[in-house]
C-alpha positions as CSV (number, residue, x, y, z in Angstrom):
1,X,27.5,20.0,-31.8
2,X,25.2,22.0,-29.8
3,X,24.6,21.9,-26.2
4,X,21.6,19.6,-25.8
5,X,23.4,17.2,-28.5
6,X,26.3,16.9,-26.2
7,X,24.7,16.4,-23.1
8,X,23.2,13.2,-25.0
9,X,26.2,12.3,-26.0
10,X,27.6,12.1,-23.1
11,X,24.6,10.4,-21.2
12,X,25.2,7.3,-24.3
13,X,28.6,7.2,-23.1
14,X,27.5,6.5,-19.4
15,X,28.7,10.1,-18.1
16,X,28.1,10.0,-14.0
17,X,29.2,13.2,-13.9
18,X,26.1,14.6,-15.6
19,X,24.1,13.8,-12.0
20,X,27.2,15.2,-9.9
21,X,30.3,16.7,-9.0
22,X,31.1,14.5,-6.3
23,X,33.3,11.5,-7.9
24,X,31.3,9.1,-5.9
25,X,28.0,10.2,-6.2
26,X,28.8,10.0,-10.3
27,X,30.1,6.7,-10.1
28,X,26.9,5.3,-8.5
29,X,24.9,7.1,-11.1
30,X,27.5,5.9,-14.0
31,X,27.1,2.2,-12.8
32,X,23.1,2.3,-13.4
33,X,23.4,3.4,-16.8
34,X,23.0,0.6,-18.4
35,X,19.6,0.9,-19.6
36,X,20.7,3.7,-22.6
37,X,21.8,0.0,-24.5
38,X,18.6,-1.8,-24.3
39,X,17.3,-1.4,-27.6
40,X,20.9,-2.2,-29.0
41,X,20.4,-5.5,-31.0
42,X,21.0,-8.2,-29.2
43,X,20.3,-11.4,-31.0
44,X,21.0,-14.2,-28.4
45,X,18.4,-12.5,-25.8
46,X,16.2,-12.2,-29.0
47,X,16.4,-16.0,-29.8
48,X,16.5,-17.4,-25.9
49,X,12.9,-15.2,-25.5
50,X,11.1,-16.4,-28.7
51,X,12.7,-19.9,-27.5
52,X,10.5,-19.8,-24.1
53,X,7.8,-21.9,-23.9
54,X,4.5,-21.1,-22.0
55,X,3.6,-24.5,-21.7
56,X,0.2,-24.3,-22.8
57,X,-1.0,-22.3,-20.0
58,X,-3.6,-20.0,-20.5
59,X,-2.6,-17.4,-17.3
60,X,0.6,-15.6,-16.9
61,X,1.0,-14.4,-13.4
62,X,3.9,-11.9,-13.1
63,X,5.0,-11.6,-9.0
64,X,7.0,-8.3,-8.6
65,X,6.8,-5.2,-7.4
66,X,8.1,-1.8,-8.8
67,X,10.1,-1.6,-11.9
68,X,9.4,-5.7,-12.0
69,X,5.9,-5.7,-12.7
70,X,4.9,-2.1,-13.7
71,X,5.9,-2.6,-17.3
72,X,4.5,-5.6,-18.0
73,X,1.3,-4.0,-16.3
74,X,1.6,-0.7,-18.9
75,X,1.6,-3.0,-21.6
76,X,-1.1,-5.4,-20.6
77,X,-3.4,-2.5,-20.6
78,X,-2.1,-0.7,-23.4
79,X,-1.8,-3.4,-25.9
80,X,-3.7,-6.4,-24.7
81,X,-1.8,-10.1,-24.6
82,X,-2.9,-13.0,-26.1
83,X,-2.6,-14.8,-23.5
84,X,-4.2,-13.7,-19.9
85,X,-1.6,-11.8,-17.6
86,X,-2.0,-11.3,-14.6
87,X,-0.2,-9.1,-12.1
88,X,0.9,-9.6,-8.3
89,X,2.2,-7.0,-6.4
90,X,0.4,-6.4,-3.5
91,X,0.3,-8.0,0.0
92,X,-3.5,-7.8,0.9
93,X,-5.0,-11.6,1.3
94,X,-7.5,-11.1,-1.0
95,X,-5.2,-10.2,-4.0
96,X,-3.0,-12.8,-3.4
97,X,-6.2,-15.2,-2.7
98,X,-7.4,-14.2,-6.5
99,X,-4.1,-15.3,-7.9
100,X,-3.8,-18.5,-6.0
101,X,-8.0,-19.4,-7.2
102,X,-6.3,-20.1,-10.4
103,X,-5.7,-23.5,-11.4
104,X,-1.7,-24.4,-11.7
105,X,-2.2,-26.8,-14.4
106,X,-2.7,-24.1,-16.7
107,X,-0.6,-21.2,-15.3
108,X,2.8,-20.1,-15.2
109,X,4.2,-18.2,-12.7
110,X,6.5,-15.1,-13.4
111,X,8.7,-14.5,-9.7
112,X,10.9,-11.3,-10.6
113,X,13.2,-9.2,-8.3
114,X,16.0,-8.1,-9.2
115,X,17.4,-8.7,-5.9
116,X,16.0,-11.7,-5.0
117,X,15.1,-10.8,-2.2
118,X,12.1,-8.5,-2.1
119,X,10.0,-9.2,1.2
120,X,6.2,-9.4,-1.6
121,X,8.0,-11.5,-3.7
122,X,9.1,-14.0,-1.2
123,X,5.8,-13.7,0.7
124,X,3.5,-14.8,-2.5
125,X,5.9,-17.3,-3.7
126,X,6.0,-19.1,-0.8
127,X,2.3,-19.1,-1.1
128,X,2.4,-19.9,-4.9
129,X,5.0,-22.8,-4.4
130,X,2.9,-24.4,-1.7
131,X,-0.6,-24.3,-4.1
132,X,1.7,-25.6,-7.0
133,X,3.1,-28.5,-4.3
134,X,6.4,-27.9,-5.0
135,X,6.5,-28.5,-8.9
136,X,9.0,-26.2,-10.7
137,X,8.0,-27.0,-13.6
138,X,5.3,-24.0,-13.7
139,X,8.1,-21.3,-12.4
140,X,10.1,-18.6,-13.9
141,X,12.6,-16.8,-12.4
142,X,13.5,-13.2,-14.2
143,X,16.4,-11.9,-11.5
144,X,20.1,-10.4,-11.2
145,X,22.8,-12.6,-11.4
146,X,24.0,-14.2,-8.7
147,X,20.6,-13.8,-6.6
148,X,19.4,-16.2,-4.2
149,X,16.1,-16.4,-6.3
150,X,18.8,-17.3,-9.2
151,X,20.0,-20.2,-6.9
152,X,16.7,-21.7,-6.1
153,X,15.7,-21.0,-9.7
154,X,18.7,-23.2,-10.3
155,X,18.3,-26.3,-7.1
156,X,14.9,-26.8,-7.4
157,X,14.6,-26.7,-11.9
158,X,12.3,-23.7,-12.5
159,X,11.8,-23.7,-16.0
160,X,13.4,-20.7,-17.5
161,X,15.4,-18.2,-15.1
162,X,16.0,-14.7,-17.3
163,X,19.1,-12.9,-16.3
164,X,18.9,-9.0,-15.3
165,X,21.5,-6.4,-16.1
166,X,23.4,-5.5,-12.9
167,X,23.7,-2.0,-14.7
168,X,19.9,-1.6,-15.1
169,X,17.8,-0.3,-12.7
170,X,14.2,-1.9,-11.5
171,X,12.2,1.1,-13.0
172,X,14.5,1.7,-16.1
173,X,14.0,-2.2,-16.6
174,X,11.1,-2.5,-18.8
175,X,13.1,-3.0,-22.3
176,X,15.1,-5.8,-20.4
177,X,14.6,-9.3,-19.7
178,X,12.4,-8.1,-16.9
179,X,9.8,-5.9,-19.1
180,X,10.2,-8.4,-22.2
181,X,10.0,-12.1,-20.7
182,X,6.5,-12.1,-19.2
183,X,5.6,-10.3,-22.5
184,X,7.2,-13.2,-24.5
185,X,5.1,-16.0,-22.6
186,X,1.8,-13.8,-23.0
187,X,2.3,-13.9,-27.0
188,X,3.1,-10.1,-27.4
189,X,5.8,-9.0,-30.0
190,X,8.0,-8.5,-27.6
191,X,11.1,-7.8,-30.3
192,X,8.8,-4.4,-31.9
193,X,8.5,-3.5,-29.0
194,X,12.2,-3.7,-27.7
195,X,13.7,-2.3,-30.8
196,X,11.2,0.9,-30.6
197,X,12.8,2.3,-28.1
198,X,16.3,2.8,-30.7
199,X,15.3,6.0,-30.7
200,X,16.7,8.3,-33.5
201,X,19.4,11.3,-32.4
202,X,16.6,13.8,-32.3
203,X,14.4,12.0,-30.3
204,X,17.2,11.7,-27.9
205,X,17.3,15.4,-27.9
206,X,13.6,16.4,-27.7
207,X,13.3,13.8,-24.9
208,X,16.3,15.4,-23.2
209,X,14.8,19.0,-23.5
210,X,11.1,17.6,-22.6
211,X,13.3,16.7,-19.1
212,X,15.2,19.4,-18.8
213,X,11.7,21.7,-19.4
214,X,10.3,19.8,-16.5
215,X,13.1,20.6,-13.8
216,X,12.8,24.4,-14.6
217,X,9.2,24.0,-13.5
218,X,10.2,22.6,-10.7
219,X,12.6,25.5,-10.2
220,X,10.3,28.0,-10.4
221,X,7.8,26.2,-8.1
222,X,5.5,23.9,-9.6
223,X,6.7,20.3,-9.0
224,X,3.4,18.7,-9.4
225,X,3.1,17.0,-12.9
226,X,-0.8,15.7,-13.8
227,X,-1.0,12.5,-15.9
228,X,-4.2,11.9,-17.4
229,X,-5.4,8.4,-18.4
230,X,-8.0,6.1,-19.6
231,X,-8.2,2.9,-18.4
232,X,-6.4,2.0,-21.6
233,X,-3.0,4.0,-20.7
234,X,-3.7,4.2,-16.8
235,X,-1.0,1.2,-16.2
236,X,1.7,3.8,-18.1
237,X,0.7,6.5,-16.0
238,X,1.2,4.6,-13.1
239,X,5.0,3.4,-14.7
240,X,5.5,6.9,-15.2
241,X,4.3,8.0,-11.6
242,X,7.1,5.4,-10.3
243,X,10.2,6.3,-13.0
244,X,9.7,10.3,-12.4
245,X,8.7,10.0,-8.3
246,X,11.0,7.4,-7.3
247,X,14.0,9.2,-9.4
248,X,13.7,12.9,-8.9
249,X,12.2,12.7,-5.7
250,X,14.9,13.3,-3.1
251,X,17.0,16.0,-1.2
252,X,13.6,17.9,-0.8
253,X,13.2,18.3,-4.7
254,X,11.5,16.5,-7.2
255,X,8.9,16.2,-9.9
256,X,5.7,14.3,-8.4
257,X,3.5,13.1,-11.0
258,X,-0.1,12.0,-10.2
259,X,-2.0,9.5,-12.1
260,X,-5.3,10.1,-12.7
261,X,-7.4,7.7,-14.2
262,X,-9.8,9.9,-16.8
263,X,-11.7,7.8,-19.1
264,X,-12.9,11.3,-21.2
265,X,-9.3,11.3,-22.5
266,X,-8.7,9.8,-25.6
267,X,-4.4,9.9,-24.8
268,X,-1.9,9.9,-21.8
269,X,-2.2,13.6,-21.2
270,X,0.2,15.3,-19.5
271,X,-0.4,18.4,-17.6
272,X,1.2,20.9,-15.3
273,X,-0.6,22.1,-11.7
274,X,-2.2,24.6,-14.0
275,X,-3.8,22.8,-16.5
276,X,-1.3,23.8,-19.6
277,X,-0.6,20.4,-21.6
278,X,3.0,19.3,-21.1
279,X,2.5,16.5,-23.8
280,X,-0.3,14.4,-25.4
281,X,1.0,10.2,-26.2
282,X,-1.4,7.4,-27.6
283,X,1.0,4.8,-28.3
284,X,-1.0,2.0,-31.0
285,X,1.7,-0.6,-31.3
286,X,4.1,-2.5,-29.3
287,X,7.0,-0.3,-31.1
288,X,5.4,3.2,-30.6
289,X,4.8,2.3,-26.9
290,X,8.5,0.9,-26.4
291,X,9.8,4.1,-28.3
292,X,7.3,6.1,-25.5
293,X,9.3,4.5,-22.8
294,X,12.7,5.3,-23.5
295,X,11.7,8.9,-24.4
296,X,10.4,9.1,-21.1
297,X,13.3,7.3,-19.7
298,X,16.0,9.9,-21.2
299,X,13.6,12.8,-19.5
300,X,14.0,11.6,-16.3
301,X,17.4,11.5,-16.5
302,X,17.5,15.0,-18.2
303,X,15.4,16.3,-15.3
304,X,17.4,14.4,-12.6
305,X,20.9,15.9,-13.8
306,X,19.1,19.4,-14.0
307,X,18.2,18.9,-10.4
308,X,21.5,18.1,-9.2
309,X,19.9,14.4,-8.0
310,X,20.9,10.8,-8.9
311,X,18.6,9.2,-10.7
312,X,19.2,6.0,-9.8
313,X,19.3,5.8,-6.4
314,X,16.3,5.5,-3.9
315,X,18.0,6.7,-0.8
316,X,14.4,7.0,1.6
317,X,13.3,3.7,0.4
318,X,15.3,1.7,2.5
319,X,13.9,3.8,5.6
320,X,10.2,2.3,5.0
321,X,11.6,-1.4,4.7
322,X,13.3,-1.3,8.3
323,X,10.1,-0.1,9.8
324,X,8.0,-2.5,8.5
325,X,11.3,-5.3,9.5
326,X,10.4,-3.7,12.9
327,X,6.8,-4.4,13.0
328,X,7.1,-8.0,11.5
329,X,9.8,-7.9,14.8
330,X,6.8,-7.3,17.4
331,X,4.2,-10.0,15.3
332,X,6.8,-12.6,16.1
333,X,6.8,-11.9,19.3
334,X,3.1,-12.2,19.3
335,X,2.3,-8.6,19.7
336,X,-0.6,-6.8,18.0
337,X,0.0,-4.4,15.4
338,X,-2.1,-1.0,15.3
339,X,-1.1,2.5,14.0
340,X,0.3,5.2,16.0
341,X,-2.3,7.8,15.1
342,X,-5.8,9.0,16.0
343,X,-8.7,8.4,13.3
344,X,-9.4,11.5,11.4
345,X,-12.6,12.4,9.7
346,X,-12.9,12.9,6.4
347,X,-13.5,16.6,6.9
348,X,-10.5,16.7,8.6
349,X,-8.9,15.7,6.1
350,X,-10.6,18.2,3.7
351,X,-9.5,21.0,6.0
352,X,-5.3,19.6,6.3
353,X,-5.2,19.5,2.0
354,X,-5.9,23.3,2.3
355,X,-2.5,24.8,0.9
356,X,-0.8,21.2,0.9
357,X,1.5,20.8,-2.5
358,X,-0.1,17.8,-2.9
359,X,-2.4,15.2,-1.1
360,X,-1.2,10.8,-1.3
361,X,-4.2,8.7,-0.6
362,X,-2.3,5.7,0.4
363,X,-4.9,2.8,0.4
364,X,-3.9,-0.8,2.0
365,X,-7.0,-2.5,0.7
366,X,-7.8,-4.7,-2.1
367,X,-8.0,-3.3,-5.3
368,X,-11.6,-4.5,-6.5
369,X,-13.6,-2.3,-9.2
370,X,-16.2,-1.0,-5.8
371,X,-13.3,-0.2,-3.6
372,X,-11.6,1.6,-6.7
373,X,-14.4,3.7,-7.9
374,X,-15.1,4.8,-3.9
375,X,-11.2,5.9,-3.8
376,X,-11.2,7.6,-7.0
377,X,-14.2,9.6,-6.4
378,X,-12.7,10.9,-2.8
379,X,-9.5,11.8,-4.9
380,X,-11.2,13.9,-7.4
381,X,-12.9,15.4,-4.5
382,X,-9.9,15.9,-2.4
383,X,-7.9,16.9,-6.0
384,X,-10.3,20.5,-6.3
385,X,-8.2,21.2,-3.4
386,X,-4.9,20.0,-4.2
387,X,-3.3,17.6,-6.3
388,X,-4.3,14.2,-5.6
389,X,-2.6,11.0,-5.8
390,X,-3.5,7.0,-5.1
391,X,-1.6,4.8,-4.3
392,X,-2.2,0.8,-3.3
393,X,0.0,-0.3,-0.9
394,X,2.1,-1.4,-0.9
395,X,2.5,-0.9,-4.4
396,X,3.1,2.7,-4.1
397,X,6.3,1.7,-1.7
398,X,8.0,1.0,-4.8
399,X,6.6,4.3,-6.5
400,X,6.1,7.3,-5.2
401,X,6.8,6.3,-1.4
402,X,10.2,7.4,-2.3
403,X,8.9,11.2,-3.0
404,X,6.9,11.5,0.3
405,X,10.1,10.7,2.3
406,X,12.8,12.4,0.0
407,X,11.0,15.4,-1.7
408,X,9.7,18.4,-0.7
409,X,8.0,18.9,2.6
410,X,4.5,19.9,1.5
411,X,3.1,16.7,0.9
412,X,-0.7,15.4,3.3
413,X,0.0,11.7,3.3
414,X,-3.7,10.1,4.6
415,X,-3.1,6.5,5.3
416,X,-6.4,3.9,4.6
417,X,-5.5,0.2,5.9
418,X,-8.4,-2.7,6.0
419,X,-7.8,-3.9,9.5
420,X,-10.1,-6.5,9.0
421,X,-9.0,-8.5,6.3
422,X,-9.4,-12.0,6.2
423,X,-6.5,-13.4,6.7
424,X,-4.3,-16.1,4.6
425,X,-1.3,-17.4,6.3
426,X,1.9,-17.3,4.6
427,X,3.7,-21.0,4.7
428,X,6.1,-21.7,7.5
429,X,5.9,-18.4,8.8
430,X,4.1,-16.8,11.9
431,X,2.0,-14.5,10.7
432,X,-0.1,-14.2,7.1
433,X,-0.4,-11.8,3.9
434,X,-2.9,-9.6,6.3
435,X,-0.2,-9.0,9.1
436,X,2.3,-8.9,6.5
437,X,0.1,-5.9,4.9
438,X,0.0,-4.3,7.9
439,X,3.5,-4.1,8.9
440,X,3.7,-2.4,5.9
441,X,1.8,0.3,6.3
442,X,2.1,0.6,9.6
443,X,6.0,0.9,8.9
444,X,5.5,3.3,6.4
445,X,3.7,5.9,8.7
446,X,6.6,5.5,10.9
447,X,9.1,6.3,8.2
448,X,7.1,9.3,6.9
449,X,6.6,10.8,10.7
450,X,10.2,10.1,11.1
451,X,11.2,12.2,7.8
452,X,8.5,15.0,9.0
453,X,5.6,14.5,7.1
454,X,2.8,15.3,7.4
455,X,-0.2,11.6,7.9
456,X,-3.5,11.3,8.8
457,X,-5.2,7.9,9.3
458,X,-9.1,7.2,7.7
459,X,-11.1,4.4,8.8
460,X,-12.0,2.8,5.7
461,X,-15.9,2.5,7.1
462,X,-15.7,6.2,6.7
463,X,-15.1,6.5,2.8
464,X,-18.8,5.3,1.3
465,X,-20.4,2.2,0.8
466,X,-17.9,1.0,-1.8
467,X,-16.4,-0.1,1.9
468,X,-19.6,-1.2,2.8
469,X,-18.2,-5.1,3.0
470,X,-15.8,-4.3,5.8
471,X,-15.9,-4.7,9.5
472,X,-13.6,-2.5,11.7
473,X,-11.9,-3.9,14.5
């Protein structure tokens, strides 16, 4: 058996000590390695999914954030559903407004965390449950075991509640209940693409050495990987942004890919700081593009291990959420949220990406096709400098946010929030979705100041009349 066979051996027997020495560091890595089973057969899943009924709606919304929504996003985009599906993960009032214009008669609602309790989540479902008055009828709950969303799913009669793998990880989810339900209820063939990702041995391999490959670049200094797109494949470079950030990104190391939306390419085109092609995928079929995920997902895990990190932990995550627990602190005391930090000019921020390893536009404003093609211009400018990332917020929390505060400390970080966002209030609570949005982002330049990054705040009045709309306060 040669080396790279065995190493895949022993990552399908659940091996925490490929990720460490340290017995407790390779238990926590051995207990989230479920996901190397999920395209095992599994016929009662199987059955219970092609059992679900959509009851006639013609929208699926899917409420999540991260590894919850991400996949169901990739495919969306990738492979079209038959039926419309639509995704929720973001905080700003006029995202959330959009999902709540549509009519609940005809919609089913997705709520997925794996914990049950992710602070969006509960935000927009409060929201959701209030425009649906209450009926449960037009609810699905896709969650952990033993959750509170799984009790509530349960007291108030949801219609379907689909039951997570505690051994599965959010972003190594997306062949699990939590990628395949929300495909199921949009009419995709979810089974093809479930049982593409039974890879055979030597993809196993060649996904293992593709991983491997990529922590030696990182070795020898260049820890920025480009991911090319068209719109078609842009929702699996942005899955890929979150599996590769989010799990190599940590004790100052890391891969950090950047999506780039490139509607010249043809295929998901990966590339290193360079230019040199890492790897060229155009998945056509549910199968192929299930088959792409777990290759992608045994990289990872190949580049982790050659790293010396756990994949499958998110250590700097946490940091973000108790800042933004500290901000929603001070709203309910009535205080008024604003950010720490002067407003930069754009030239400024020109002049700080000079020599930085890589540059995360970090944009708190709703994601319409004006304010997107503004933001995607000033990251192809700012990318002739260095490599340049976007991220919504606080989408990008779930993503990459772990990278900025974990990885290496060469990373510009310019923060755009709308500060004057209309606001809709969030039921029984203090404050709405645009305080709510805030605290976010305002926690997260706390947490990246507080792990030594380097931020800059842009007034979004500053960026081009794609902002045109929006009044600063």
């Amino acid at each position: 058996m040669s080396e790279l066979a065995a190493w895949v051996a022993r990552l399908r027997a659940k091996d925490g000590t490929l990720f460490s020495a340290d017995p407790e560091v390779a238990a926590a890595a051995a207990a989230y390695l479920g996901w190397v089973d999920l395209a095992l057969p599994d016929p009662t899943l199987m059955a219970w999914l092609a059992g679900l009924d959509a009851g006639g709606a013609t929208d699926i919304v899917v409420v999540g954030m991260g590894g919850s929504s991400l996949g169901a996003l990739a495919v969306r985009d990738a492979l079209g559903t038959p039926v419309r599906l639509h995704i929720l993960d973001s905080t700003h009032p006029a995202e959330v407004q959009r999902v709540l214009a549509l009519d609940p008669a005809t919609t089913r609602y997705v709520i997925a965390s794996k914990s049950g309790s992710t602070a969006e989540v509960d935000a927009a479902l409060a929201a959701l449950w209030a425009r649906c008055e209450g009926d449960g009828s037009r609810f699905v709950a896709v969650t952990d075991p033993g959750s509170a969303l799984e009790r509530r799913a349960t007291e108030e009669g949801w219609a379907a509640i689909g039951r997570g793998v505690p051994s599965v990880g959010g972003r190594f989810s997306v062949l699990s209940v939590f990628g395949l339900l929300p495909l199921a209820l949009a009419g995709l063939d979810f089974a093809s693409f479930r049982s593409g990702g039974a890879l055979p041995d030597a993809e196993w391999e060649a996904a293992a050495a593709m991983g491997l490959a990529w922590a030696e670049r990182v070795k020898a200094g260049d820890d920025v990987m480009i991911v090319r797109a068209p719109g078609r494949f842009y929702g699996i470079a942005l899955w890929l942004e979150q599996l590769v950030a989010e799990s190599t990104g940590k004790q100052g190391t890391g891969l950090y890919p950047v999506a780039v939306r490139d509607d010249a390419c043809e295929a998901l085109v990966l590339e290193g700081r360079g230019g040199d092609q890492l790897g060229r995928y155009a998945p056509q079929t549910p199968a192929e593009l299930g088959a792409l995920f777990m290759v992608f997902q045994v990289a990872t895990a190949a580049c982790g291990s050659a790293l010396g990190v756990n994949p499958f932990d998110q250590p700097n995550v946490q940091l973000a959420k108790d800042m933004a627990r500290l901000q929603i602190t001070r709203l309910e005391k009535g205080e008024v949220l604003a950010s720490s930090l002067p407003v930069a000019t754009l030239d400024e921020v020109r002049a700080a990406a000079e020599g930085a390893g890589y540059v995360a536009i970090l944009a708190y404003v709703a994601e319409t096709a004006a304010h997107d093609a503004t933001l995607r211009a000033w990251q192809a400018e700012l990318g002739t400098v260095a490599p340049c990332s976007l991220g919504y917020g606080p989408r990008y929390l779930h993503s990459t946010g772990q990278y900025h505060k974990g990885g290496p400390r060469h990373g510009l970080h310019v923060l755009v929030v709308d500060e004057g966002a209309a606001e809709v209030p969030i039921p029984e609570r203090g404050y709405g979705f645009a305080d709510l949005m805030r605290a976010q982002a305002y926690g997260d330049e706390a947490a990246l100041i507080n792990a030594d990054r380097r931020v800059l705040r842009v007034r979004i009045s500053n960026l081009g009349r794609g902002f045109s709309c929006f009044q600063e306060k």
